[in-house]
C-alpha positions as CSV (number, residue, x, y, z in Angstrom):
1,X,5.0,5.3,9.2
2,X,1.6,4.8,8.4
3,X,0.9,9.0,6.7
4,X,4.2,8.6,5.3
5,X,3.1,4.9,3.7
6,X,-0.3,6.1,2.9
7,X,0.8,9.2,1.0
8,X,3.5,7.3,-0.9
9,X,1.2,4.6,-2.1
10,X,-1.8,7.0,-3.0
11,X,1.1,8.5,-5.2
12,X,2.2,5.9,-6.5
13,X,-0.9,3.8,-6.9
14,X,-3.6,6.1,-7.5
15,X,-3.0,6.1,-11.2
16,X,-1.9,3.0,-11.9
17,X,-3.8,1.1,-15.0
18,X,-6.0,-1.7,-13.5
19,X,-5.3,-1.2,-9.8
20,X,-7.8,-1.2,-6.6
21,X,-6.4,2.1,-4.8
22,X,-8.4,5.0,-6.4
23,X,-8.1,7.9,-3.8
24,X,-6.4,8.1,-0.1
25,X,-8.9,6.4,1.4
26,X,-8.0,3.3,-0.5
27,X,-4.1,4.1,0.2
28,X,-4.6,4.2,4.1
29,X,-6.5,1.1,4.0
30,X,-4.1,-0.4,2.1
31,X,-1.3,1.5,4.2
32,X,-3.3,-0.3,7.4
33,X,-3.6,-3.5,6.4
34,X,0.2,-3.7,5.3
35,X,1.1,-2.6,8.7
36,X,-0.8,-4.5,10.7
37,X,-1.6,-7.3,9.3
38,X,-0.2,-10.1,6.7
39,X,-2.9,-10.1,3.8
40,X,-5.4,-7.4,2.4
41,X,-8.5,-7.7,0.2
42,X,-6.6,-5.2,-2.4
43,X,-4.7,-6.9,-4.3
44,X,-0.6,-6.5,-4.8
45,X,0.6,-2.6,-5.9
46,X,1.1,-2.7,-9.7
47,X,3.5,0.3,-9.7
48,X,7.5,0.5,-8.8
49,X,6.8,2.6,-5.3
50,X,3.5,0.6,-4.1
51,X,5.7,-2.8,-4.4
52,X,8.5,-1.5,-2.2
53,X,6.5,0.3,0.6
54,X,4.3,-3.4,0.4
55,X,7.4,-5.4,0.4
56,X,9.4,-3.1,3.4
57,X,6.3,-2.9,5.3
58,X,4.9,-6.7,4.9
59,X,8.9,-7.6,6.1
60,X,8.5,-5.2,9.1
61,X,5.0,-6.2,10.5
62,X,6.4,-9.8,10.2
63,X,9.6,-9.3,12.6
Protein backbone atom coordinates (compact mmCIF):
# COMPACT_ATOMS: atom_id res chain seq x y z
CA UNK A 1 0.00 0.00 0.00
CA UNK A 2 2.37 2.51 0.92
CA UNK A 3 4.84 2.29 -2.95
CA UNK A 4 1.56 1.91 -4.52
CA UNK A 5 0.22 5.26 -2.48
CA UNK A 6 3.43 6.98 -2.73
CA UNK A 7 3.75 6.51 -6.58
CA UNK A 8 0.14 7.48 -7.19
CA UNK A 9 0.27 10.66 -5.21
CA UNK A 10 3.79 11.79 -6.63
CA UNK A 11 1.77 11.34 -9.95
CA UNK A 12 -0.76 12.98 -9.23
CA UNK A 13 0.48 15.69 -6.99
CA UNK A 14 3.86 16.42 -8.19
CA UNK A 15 2.54 18.96 -10.62
CA UNK A 16 -0.19 20.25 -9.19
CA UNK A 17 -0.31 24.39 -9.18
CA UNK A 18 0.25 25.60 -5.55
CA UNK A 19 0.88 22.23 -3.84
CA UNK A 20 3.62 21.00 -1.09
CA UNK A 21 4.62 17.56 -2.82
CA UNK A 22 7.39 18.48 -5.27
CA UNK A 23 9.30 15.11 -5.85
CA UNK A 24 8.82 11.34 -4.22
CA UNK A 25 10.21 12.23 -1.29
CA UNK A 26 7.49 14.58 -0.47
CA UNK A 27 4.89 11.75 -1.88
CA UNK A 28 6.21 9.05 0.61
CA UNK A 29 6.07 11.40 3.42
CA UNK A 30 2.84 12.31 2.61
CA UNK A 31 2.01 8.53 1.66
CA UNK A 32 3.48 7.83 5.54
CA UNK A 33 1.77 10.13 7.35
CA UNK A 34 -1.70 9.26 5.60
CA UNK A 35 -1.12 5.78 6.65
CA UNK A 36 -0.12 5.99 9.83
CA UNK A 37 -1.24 8.66 11.24
CA UNK A 38 -4.46 11.21 11.25
CA UNK A 39 -2.94 14.68 10.33
CA UNK A 40 0.22 15.79 8.20
CA UNK A 41 2.12 19.08 7.99
CA UNK A 42 1.39 19.00 4.07
CA UNK A 43 -1.48 20.24 3.49
CA UNK A 44 -4.71 18.45 1.66
CA UNK A 45 -3.88 17.02 -2.17
CA UNK A 46 -5.17 19.64 -4.68
CA UNK A 47 -5.52 17.23 -7.53
CA UNK A 48 -8.52 14.42 -8.36
CA UNK A 49 -6.04 11.26 -7.57
CA UNK A 50 -4.16 12.81 -4.37
CA UNK A 51 -7.86 13.48 -2.71
CA UNK A 52 -8.89 9.87 -3.17
CA UNK A 53 -5.76 7.91 -2.09
CA UNK A 54 -5.93 10.77 1.09
CA UNK A 55 -9.59 10.20 1.63
CA UNK A 56 -9.38 5.92 1.20
CA UNK A 57 -6.22 5.89 3.17
CA UNK A 58 -7.24 8.54 6.14
CA UNK A 59 -10.78 6.10 6.27
CA UNK A 60 -8.45 2.95 6.49
CA UNK A 61 -5.84 4.00 9.17
CA UNK A 62 -8.90 5.20 11.12
CA UNK A 63 -10.80 1.57 11.26
Amino acid sequence: MFVIGTVLIWATESGAKGGQIRGIGDAAFFTAVQLLTVSSAISNPLASGGKVFSQRSAHRSTC
